[in-house]
N, C-alpha and C positions, 0 to 999 in steps of 0.2 A: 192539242187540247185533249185533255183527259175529262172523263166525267166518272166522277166515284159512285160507288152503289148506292142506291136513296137522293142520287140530288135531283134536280128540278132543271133541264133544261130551259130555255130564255132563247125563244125565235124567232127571230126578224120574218115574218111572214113579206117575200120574194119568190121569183123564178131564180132558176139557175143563173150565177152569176159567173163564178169565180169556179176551173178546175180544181179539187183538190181541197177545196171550202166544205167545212164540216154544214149538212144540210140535216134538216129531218125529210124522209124521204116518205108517199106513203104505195104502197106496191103489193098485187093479191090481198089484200086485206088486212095487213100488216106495217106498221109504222117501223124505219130504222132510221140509228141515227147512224151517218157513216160520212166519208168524205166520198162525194161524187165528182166521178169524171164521165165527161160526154163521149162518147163512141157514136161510129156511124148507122149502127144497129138498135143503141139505147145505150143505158144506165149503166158506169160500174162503179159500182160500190163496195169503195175498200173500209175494213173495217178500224177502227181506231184500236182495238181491244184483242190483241191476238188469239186470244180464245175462240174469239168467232170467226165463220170463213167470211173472207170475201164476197160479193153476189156480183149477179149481172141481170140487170133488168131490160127484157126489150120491149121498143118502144111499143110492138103489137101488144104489151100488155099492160098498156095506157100507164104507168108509171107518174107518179106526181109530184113532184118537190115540191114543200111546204114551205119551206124557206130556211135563212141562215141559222144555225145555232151559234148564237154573240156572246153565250154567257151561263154560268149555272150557279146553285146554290144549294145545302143540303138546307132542307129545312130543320128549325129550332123545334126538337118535343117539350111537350111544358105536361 
């Protein structure tokens, strides 16, 4: 899954389901969208978008998955 600049992600608001499932994640006080994998420490969070690095969240810093990203859209300027 790609998301292009300006679109609107669409979140199935869940816990972690699925390894490797594109989540919104929310962590220090910052939301990412990335795909998460569980580790026995916490969060990693690889990025869809090579630009960006990778993270890893542990779980001592209460880390939250929002739920699944199912979908996107750019919206229409009128």
């Amino acid at each position: 899954m790609t998301l292009p600049h300006g679109s609107i992600a669409l979140i199935k608001e869940n816990d972690f389901d699925y390894a490797g499932a594109v989540y919104a994640v929310v962590w220090n006080g910052k939301t990412y969208i990335k795909k998460v994998y569980r580790e026995e420490d916490g969060l990693r969070l690889v990025s869809i978008n090579k630009k960006y690095k990778d993270l890893f969240a542990p779980f001592d810093d209460e880390p939250r998955v929002i739920g699944m990203v199912v979908g996107h859209f750019i919206p229409i300027v009128r």
